[in-house]
C-alpha positions as CSV (number, residue, x, y, z in Angstrom):
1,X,94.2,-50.3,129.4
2,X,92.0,-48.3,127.1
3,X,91.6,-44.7,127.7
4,X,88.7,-42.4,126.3
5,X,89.0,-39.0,124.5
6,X,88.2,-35.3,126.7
7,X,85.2,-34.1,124.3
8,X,85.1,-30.7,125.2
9,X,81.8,-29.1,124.1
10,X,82.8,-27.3,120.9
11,X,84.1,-30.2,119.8
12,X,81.2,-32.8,120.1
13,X,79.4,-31.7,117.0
14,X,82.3,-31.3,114.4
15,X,83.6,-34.7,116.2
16,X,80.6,-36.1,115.7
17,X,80.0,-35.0,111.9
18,X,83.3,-37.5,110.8
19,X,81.7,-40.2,112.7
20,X,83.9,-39.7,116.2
21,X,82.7,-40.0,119.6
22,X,83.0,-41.3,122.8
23,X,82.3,-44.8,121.9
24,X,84.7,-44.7,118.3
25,X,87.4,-42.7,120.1
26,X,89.8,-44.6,122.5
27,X,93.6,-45.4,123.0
28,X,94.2,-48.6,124.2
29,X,98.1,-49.6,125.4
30,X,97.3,-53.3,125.0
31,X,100.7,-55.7,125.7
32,X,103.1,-54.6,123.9
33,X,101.0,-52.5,121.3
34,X,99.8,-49.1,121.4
35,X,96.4,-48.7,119.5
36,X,94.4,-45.2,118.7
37,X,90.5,-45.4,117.4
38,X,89.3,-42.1,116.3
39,X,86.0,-42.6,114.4
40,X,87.3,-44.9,111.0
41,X,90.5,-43.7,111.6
42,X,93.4,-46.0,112.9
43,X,96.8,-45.8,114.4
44,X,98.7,-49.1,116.0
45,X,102.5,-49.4,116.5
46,X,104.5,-51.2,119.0
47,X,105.4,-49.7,122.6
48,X,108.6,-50.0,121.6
49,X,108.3,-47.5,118.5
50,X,107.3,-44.9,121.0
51,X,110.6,-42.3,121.2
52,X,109.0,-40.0,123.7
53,X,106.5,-37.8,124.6
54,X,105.2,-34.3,125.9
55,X,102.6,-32.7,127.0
56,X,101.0,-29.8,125.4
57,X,97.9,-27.5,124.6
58,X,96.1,-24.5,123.7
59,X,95.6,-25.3,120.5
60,X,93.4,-23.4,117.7
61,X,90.2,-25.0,117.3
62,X,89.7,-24.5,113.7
63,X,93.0,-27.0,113.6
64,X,91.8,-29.9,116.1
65,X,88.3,-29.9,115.4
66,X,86.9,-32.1,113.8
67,X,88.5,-35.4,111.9
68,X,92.5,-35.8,112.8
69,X,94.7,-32.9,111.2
70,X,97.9,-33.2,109.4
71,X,100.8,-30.8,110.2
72,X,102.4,-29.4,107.2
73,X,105.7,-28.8,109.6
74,X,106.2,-32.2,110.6
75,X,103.8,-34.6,109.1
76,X,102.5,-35.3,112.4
77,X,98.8,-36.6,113.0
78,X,96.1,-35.1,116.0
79,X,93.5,-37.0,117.2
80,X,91.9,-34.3,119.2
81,X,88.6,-33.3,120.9
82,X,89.7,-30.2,122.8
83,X,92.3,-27.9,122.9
84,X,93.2,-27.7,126.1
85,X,95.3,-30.9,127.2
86,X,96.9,-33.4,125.1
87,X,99.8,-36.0,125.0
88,X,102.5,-35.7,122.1
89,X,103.8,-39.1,121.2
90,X,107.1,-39.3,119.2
91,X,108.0,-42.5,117.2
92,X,110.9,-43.8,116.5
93,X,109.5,-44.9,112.8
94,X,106.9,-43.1,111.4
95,X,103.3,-44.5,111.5
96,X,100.4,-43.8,109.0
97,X,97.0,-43.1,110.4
98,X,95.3,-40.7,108.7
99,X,94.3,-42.4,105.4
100,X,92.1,-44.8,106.8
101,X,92.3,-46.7,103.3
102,X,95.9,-47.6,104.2
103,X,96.9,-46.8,100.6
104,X,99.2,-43.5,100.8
105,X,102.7,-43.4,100.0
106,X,105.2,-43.9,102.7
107,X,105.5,-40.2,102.8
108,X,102.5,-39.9,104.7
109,X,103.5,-41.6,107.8
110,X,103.5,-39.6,110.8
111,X,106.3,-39.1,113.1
112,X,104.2,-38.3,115.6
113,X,100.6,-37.9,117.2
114,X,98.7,-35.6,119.5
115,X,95.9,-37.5,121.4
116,X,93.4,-35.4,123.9
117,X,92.8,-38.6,126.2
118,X,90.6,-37.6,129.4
119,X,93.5,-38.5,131.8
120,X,96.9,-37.8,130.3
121,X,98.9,-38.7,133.0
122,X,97.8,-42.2,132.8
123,X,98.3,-42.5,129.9
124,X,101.5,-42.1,130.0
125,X,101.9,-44.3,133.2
126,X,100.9,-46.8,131.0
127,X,102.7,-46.7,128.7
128,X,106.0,-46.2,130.7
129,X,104.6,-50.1,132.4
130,X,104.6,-51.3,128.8
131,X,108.3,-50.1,128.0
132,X,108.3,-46.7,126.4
133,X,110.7,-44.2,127.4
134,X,107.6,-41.4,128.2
């Protein structure tokens, strides 16, 4: 069950500058494994490591835009390209993602992540069918 990323139209070319777009940006709740492609960037965890979730928006674009952002407040990662709509995944253990080397310290593991999939209510359907408490 893959689903694509909402690419509203300020977003396209800052997306597009770190190598992310429609074809290199996709979630993908796969078995028992959640998986996030966002340009070189990588996120995959177990459906079982998924806590909770919310759903939120209106988010500044200078802080979306672009490749994913890191929040100073909680470590958490976005993968976003919009700021309208947007699912917030918790994790039981935190996950690293942003360093698509793999090669930071555990402290940059993310607790969390903010993906703006086109259809967020599937996406958490979908994940619900694989197990996680969303």
């Amino acid at each position: 069950m893959r689903h694509g990323f909402a690419f509203a139209p300020a977003y396209r070319l800052p997306a597009l500058a770190v190598g992310v777009t429609p074809r290199t940006a996709w979630v993908e709740v796969a078995g028992p494994t959640l998986r996030v492609r966002y340009g070189v960037w990588r996120l995959s965890t177990p459906v079982s490591n998924v806590a909770g979730s919310t759903r939120s928006g209106g988010f500044a674009f200078l802080k979306t835009a672009g490749p994913p952002h890191l929040s100073f407040s909680d470590r958490g990662v976005s993968f976003t390209t919009n700021g309208d709509d947007a699912v917030c995944l918790k994790f039981v253990e935190p996950v690293p993602a942003i360093d698509p080397t793999g090669l930071t310290s555990t402290w940059l593991r993310h607790p969390g992540a903010t993906l703006s999939v086109a259809d967020p209510d599937r996406l958490l359907a979908d994940l619900r069918g694989a197990g996680a408490p969303v």
